[in-house]
Every structure is written in structure tokens, then in C-alpha cells.
N, C-alpha and C positions, 0 to 999 in steps of 0.2 A: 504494500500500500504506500502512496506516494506521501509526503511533508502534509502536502498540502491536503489532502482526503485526511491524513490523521487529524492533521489540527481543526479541519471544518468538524470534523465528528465529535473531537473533543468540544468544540463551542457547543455546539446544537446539544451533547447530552449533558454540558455541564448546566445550558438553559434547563433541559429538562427536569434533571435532578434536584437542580432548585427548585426549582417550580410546585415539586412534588412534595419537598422538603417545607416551603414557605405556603404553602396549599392548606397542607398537614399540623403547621406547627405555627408557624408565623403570622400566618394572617388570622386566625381566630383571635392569637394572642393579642397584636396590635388592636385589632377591632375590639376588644373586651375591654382596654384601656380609654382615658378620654385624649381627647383632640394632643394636649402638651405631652402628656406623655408618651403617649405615640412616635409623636417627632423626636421628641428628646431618643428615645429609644433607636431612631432611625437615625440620627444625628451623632450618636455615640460610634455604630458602627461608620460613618463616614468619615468621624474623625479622623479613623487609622489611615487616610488618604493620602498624607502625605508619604507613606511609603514609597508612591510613584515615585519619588526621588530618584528610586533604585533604577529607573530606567537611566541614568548617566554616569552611572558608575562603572569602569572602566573595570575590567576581567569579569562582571558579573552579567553584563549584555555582549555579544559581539561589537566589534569598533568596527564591523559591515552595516552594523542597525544604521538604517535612514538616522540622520539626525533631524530632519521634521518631523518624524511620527515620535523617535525618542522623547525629543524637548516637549514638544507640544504637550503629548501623553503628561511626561513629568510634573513640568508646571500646570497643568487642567485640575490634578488629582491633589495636590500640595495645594493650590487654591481652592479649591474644594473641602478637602482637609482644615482648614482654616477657618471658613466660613461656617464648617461643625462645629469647630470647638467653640468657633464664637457664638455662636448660638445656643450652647451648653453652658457656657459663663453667662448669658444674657437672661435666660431663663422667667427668672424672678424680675426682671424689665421688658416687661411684655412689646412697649413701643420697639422694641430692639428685638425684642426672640423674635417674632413673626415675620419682620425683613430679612431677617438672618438665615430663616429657616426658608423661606424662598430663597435665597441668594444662592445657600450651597444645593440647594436640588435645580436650579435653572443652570449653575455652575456645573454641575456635575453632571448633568443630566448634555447639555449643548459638551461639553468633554468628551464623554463616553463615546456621542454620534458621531463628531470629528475624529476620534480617534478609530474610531469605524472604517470610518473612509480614508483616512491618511493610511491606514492597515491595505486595505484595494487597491489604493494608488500605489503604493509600493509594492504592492504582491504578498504581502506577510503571510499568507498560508502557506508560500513555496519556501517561503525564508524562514519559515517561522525557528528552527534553530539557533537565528542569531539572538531571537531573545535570551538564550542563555536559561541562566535563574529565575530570570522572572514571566519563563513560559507558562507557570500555573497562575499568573496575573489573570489573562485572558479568559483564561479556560475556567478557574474556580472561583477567580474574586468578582473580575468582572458582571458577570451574569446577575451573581446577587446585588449589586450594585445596581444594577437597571433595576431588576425588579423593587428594589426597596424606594428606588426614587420614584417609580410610578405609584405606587403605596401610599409612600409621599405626597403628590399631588393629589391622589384621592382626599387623602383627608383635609388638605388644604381646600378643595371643592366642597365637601361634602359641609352642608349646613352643620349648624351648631345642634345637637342636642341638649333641649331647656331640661333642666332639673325638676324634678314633679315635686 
């Protein structure tokens, strides 16, 4: 099987698996919480975002990685990253949590897609080896990362429930 058939299959079942896994586990749980703590929850794991870092670290990615898709990725995920934690310190400053909390989900969320596509433009399923270390980014973290920020937005949409 070629680079690139593995790594498309690895995307497709690591969506899967999520899915199945946040189907099962995750979404009842957020849904059972109210609106802050949902996001707080969703915001915590975003936090660890800045780990993108790692795509420019030099023996840990090939130095063949595109450095468009590298940077870009990098910085998208580290600013995203950021915009969680801000919004996990802002919390109890509501004026400030809710900008926050749209920030790093429209941050991360526009990230993700670009780095979608900087991936096609440069072919990364055939390359995908030069990722190095950080080939289970894509495959494991990634996915749940989309899904959580459409999650995200749902509750951002979805009306208040009043207190009876």
C-alpha cells in the first residue's frame, strides 16, 4: 500500500474513531453540562495547541517539510493554543470569556481548513513521512480537534436554557 493510501486511511479512521468515541462519550457529557462549562471543557483541551510548535523543530519533522504548510500549521495551532488559555483565565469575566471563546474556535477552526489545503497543495499524503514525529498530529489529534470545535459552535448557536 502506497504513503499516501496509508495516511488517507489513517485520516478517514482516525475521523471515524472519534466520532465513535465522542458519539459515545463526549457529547452526552458536554451536553449534560451548561453552556461555560462546556466550552471551558472544550477550551482546556485546545489549550495543549501550542504543541504545533513541534512542526519547526528541526530532526523531529523532515527539513523536506514544505515550510508553508510547516509555519503556517505551527503558528495557527500556538495561536489557537493561546486564545484557550485565554479564555480559561477569563472565565469568571464573562465580557472577555465569550470573545475568547469564539476567537480560539474561529482561530482554530479557519487553521485546521488551511492546513487542509496547504496538506493538497503540497501533496502531504505522498510525503507524509516527512512529518516525522509529528505524523500522529494529523491522524489522532487532528480529527478530534475539528470535531470539538464544531461542538463548539453548536453551543455557541444553540439558545440559552432558562433555569425553571
Amino acid at each position: 500500500m502506497s504513503t499516501e493510501v496509508l495516511f488517507q486511511t489513517h485520516l478517514v479512521l482516525g475521523y471515524v474513531a472519534w466520532l465513535l468515541c465522542f458519539g459515545a462519550y463526549v457529547w452526552p457529557w458536554l451536553k449534560s453540562m451548561d453552556r461555560i462549562a462546556a466550552q471551558r471543557a472544550i477550551a482546556t483541551l485546545h489549550s495543549f495547541r501550542f504543541f504545533g510548535l513541534v512542526f519547526m523543530v528541526p530532526g523531529v519533522v523532515s527539513p523536506n517539510l514544505p515550510a508553508n504548510f510547516a509555519v503556517f500549521a505551527a503558528y495557527g495551532d500556538f495561536a489557537t493554543g493561546v486564545l484557550a488559555m485565554l479564555a480559561l483565565l477569563t472565565v469568571r469575566i464573562r465580557p472577555l470569556f465569550w470573545p475568547l471563546v469564539v476567537a480560539f474556535n474561529v482561530v482554530g477552526t479557519v487553521d485546521l481548513i488551511v492546513d487542509y489545503y496547504h496538506a493538497i497543495q503540497i501533496g502531504l499524503p505522498a510525503r507524509a513521512g516527512e512529518l516525522g514525529a509529528t505524523y500522529a498530529i494529523p491522524i489522532i489529534y487532528v480529527p478530534l480537534l475539528m470535531i470539538t470545535h464544531i461542538a463548539a459552535f453548536y453551543f455557541l448557536a444553540r439558545p440559552r436554557q432558562n433555569a425553571t
